[in-house]
KETOR-918189 format. One record per residue (C-alpha): x, y, z; residue in one letter; residue number from 1. Coordinates in nm, 4 decimals, padded with zeros to 6 digits, always signed. Layout:
BEGIN
east X&north Y&up Z&res a&n NUM;
...
//
This chain:
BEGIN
east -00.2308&north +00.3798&up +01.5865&res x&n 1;
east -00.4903&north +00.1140&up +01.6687&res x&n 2;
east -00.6996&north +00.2299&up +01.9444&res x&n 3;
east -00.6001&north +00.5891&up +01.9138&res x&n 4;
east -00.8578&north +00.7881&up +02.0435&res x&n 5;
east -01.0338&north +01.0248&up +01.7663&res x&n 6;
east -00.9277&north +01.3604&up +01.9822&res x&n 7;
east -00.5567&north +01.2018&up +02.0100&res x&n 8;
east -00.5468&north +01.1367&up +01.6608&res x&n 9;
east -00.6893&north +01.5089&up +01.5692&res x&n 10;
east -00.4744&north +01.7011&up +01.8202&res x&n 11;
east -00.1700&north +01.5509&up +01.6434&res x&n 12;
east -00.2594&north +01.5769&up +01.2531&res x&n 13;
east -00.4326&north +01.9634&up +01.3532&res x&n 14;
east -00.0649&north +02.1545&up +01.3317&res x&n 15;
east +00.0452&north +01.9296&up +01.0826&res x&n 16;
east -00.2407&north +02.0382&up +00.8655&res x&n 17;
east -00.2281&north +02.4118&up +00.9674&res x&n 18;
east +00.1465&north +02.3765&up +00.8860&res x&n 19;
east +00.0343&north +02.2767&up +00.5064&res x&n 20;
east -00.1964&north +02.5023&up +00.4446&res x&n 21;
east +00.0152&north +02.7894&up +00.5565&res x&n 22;
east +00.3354&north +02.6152&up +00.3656&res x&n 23;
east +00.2205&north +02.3977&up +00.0928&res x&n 24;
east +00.6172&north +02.2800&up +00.0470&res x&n 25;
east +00.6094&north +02.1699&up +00.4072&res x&n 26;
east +00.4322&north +01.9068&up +00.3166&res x&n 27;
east +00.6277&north +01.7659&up +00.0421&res x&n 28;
east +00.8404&north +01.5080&up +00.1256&res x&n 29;
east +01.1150&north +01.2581&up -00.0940&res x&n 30;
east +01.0583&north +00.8631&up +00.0463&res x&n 31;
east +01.3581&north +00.6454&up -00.0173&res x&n 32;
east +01.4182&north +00.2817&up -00.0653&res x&n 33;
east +01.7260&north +00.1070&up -00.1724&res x&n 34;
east +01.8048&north -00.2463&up -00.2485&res x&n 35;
east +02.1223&north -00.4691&up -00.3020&res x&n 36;
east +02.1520&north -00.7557&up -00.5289&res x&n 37;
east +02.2166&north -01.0829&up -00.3357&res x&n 38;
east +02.2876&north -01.4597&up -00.4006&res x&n 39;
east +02.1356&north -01.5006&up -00.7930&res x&n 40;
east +01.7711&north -01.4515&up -00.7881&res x&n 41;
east +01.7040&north -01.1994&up -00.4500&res x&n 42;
east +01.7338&north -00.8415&up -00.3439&res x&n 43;
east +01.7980&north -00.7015&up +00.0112&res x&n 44;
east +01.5397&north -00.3916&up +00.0316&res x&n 45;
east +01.6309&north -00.1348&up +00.2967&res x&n 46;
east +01.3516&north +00.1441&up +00.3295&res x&n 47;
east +01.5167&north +00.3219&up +00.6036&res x&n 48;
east +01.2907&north +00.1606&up +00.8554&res x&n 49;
east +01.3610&north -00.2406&up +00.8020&res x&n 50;
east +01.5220&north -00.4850&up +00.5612&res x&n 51;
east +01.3092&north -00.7329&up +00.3590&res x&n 52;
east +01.4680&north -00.9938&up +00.1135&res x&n 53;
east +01.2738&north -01.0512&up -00.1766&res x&n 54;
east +01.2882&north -01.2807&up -00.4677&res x&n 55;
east +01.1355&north -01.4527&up -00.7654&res x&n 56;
east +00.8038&north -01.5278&up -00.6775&res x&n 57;
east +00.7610&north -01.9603&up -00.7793&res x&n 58;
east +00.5771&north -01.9141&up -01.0826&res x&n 59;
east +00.8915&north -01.7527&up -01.2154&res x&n 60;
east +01.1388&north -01.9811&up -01.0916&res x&n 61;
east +01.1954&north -01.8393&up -00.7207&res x&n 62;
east +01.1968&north -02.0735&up -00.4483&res x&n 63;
east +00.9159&north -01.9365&up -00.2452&res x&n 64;
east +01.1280&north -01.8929&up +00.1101&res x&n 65;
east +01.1215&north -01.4400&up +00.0454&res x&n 66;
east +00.8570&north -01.2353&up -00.0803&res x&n 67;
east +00.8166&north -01.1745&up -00.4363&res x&n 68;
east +00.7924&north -00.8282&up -00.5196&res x&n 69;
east +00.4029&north -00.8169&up -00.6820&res x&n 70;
east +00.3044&north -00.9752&up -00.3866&res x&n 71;
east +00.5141&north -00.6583&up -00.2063&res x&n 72;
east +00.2898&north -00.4443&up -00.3681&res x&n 73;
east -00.0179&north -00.6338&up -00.2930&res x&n 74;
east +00.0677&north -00.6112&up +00.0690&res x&n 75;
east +00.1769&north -00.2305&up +00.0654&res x&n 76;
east -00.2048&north -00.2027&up -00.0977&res x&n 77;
east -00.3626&north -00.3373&up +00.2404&res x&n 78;
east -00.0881&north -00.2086&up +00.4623&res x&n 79;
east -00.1932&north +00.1460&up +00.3276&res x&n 80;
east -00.5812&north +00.1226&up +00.3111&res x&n 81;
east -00.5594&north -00.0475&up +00.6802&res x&n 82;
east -00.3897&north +00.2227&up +00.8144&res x&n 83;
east -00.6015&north +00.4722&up +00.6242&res x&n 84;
east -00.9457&north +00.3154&up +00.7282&res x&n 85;
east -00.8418&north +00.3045&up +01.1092&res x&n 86;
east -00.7031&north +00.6724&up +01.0916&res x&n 87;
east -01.0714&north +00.7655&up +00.8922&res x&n 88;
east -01.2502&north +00.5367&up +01.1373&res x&n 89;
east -01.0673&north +00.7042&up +01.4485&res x&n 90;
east -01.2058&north +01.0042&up +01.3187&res x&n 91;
east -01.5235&north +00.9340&up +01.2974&res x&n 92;
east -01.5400&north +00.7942&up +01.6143&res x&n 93;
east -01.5231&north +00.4573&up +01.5635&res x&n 94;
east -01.3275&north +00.1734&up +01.6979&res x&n 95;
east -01.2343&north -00.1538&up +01.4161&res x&n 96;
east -01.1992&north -00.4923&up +01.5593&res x&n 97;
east -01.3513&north -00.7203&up +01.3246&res x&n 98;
east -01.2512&north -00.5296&up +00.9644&res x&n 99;
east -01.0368&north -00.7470&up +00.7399&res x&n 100;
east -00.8881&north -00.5571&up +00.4156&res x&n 101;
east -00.8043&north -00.7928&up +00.1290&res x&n 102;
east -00.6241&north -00.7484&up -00.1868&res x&n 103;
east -00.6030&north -00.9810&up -00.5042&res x&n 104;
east -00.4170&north -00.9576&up -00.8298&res x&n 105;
east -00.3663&north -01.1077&up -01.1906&res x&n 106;
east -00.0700&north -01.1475&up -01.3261&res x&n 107;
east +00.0062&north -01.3533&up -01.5859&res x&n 108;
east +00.4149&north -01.5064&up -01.5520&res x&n 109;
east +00.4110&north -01.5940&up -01.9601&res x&n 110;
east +00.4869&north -01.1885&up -01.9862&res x&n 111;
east +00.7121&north -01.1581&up -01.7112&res x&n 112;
east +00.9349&north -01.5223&up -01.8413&res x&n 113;
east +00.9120&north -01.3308&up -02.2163&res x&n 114;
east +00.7136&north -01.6782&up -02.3273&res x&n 115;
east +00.4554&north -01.4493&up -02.4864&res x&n 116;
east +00.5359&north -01.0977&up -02.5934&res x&n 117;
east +00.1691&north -01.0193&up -02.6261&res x&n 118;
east +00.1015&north -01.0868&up -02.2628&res x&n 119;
east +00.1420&north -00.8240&up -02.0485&res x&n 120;
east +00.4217&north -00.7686&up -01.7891&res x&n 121;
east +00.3054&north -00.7000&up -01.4273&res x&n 122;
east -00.0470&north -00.7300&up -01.2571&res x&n 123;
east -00.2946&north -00.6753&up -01.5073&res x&n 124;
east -00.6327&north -00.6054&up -01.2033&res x&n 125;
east -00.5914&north -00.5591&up -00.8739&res x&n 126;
east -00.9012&north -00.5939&up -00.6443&res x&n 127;
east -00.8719&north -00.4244&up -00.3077&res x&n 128;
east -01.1668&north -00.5576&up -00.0874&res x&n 129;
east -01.3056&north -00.4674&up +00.2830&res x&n 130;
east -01.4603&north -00.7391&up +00.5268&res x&n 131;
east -01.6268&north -00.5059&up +00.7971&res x&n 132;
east -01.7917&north -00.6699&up +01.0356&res x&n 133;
east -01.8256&north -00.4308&up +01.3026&res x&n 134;
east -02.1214&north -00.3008&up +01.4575&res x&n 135;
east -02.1465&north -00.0183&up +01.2169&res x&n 136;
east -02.4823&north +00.1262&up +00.9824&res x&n 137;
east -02.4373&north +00.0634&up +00.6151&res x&n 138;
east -02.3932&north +00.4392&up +00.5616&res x&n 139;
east -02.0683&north +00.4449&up +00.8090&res x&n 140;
east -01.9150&north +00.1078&up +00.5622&res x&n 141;
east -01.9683&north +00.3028&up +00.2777&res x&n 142;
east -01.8276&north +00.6618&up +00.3960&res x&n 143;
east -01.5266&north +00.4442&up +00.5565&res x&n 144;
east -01.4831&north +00.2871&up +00.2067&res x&n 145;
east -01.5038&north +00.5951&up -00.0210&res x&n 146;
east -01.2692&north +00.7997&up +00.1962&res x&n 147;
east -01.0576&north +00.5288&up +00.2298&res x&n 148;
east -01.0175&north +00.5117&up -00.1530&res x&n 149;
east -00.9913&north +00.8889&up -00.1849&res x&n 150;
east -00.6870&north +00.9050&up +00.1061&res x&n 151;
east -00.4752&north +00.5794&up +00.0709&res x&n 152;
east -00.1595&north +00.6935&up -00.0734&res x&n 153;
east -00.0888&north +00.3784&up -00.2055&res x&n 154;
east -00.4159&north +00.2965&up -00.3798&res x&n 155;
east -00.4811&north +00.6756&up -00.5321&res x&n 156;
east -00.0199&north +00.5934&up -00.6572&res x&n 157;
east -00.1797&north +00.3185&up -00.8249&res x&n 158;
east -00.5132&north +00.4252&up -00.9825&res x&n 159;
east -00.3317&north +00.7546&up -01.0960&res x&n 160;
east +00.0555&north +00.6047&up -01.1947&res x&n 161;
east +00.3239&north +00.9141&up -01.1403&res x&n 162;
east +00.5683&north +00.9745&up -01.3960&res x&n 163;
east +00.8736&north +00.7057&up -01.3325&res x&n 164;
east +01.2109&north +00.7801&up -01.4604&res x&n 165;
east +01.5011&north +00.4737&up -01.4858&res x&n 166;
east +01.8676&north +00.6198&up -01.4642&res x&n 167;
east +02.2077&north +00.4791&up -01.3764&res x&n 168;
east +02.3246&north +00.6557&up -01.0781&res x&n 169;
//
């Protein structure tokens, strides 16, 4: 989508959005991922669009040569506020060259490695941060921001967890 001009971008989300507000079940739709167990410590994931081999991360024993899952979900983080600022940004009718997203988080591998059962399991703070340093009024970086926060998919899945179920298939 990068350089997608704002009237591009609008002509092609417009039926989409008429579509959902005429049919709100149109625009409810089941992702799927799937992932098979490989060689001891790693996991081929298959979204549907590409494979990824992950594994333990090194702090829990992993080698380091495939991605660990937390820092998966880091990256989905700035993969999905990214693509969400550009698409906002496009919008508004502005073009991002020099924007950087960042995201950091805390986890603490004495939890995960059962060391210390009073240590959580999993990241513990996540902080999602924007380097913009385009050509833009303080006013734009901070409407850019907010609606960013209010429309990445990933970031509002995270702030506001959805009900998870575990079953044997």
């Amino acid at each position: 989508m990068q350089n997608m001009q704002t009237e591009t971008l609008r002509n092609l989300q417009r039926p989409l959005k008429n579509r959902y507000l005429q049919d709100a079940s149109a625009g409810r739709v089941t992702l799927h991922a799937s992932g098979t167990l490989r060689d001891g410590t790693s996991c081929q994931v298959d979204s549907g669009l590409h494979h990824m081999s992950t594994g333990l991360h090194p702090a829990a024993g992993g080698d380091g040569t495939v991605a660990s899952s937390a820092d998966m979900l880091l990256e989905t983080l700035v993969a999905c506020a990214g693509v969400t600022m550009n698409a906002i940004a496009t919008n508004m009718g502005l073009n991002l060259q020099y924007t950087r997203v960042f995201a950091e988080g805390d986890l603490d591998f004495r939890g995960t490695l059962g060391v210390d059962k009073n240590v959580p399991v999993g990241l513990t703070n996540i902080r999602l941060k924007f380097d913009i340093q385009d050509p833009i009024s303080d006013e734009q970086k901070k409407r850019l921001i907010d609606l960013t926060e209010r429309y990445s998919v990933i970031y509002q899945t995270l702030t506001n967890p959805p009900r998870i179920s575990v079953m044997e298939v």
